[in-house]
N, C-alpha and C positions, 0 to 999 in steps of 0.2 A: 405524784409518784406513789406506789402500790406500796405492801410493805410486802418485805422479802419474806417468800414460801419454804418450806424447809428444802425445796431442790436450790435456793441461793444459799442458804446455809451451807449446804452438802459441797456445793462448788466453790466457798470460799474453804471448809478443811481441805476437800483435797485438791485446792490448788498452794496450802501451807504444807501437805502432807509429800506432796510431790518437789515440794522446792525443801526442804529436810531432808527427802529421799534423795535427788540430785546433790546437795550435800555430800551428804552419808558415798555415796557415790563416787564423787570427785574427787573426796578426801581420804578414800581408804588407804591404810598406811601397809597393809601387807605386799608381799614382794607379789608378780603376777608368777603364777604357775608356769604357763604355757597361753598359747595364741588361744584357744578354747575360750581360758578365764577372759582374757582380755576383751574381743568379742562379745559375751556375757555381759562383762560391767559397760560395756559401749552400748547393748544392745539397749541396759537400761536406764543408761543416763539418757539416751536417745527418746527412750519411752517418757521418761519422767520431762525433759526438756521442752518435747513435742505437746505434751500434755500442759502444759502449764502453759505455751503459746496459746496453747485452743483456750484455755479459762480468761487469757489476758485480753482475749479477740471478744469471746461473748460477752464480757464484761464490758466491755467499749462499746458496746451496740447500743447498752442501755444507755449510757451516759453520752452520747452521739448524738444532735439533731438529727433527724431521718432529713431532712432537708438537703441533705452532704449527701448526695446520691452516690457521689463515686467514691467516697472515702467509705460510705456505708456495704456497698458492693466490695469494696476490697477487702472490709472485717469478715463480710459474711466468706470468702473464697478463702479468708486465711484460716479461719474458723474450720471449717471444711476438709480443708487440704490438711492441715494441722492433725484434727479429726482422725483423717483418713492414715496418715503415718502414724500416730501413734495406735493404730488398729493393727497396721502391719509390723509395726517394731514386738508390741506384744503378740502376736502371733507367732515371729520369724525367733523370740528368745523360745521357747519349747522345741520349734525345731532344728534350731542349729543345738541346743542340748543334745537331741535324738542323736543327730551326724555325727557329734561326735564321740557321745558313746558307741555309736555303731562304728566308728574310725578306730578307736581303742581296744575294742575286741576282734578287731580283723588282725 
């Protein structure tokens, strides 16, 4: 086994930074505004969630016999897929921000 490069350092903070953040998150104690906020904090616990699934997949690959073909195919499609939602969760918090400023001033 290799030693770890500073892109496996990087993915073990922020898979510590994202599991703090989904904390912070889950546990805010303020009352919710309106559907807006709620939204928001869903879009980012979603984000933080998805993302931490993807660090927990790529990490399992290393420590996987590649020999395990279908269990290895499945890390790599959760990985992926995982990937691919938390692309769109951060994306889709900016734009529901937009809507609903633009909802508040109509």
């Amino acid at each position: 086994m290799s030693h770890p490069v500073w892109h496996e350092y990087l993915k073990l903070l922020s898979f510590f930074a994202s599991v703090i953040g989904l904390y912070i998150v889950v546990n805010r104690k303020s009352a919710q505004a309106d559907d807006a906020d709620a939204a928001d904090l869903t879009l980012f616990a979603m984000s933080f969630a998805y993302w931490i699934v993807h660090l927990v997949a790529v990490g399992a690959q290393k420590w996987i016999s590649p020999d395990w073909d279908i269990f290895m195919l499945s890390l790599k499609w959760t990985a992926v897929i995982s990937y691919l939602l938390t692309f769109s969760c951060a994306l889709s918090l900016p734009m529901h921000r937009f809507s609903a400023s633009q909802r508040q001033t109509e």
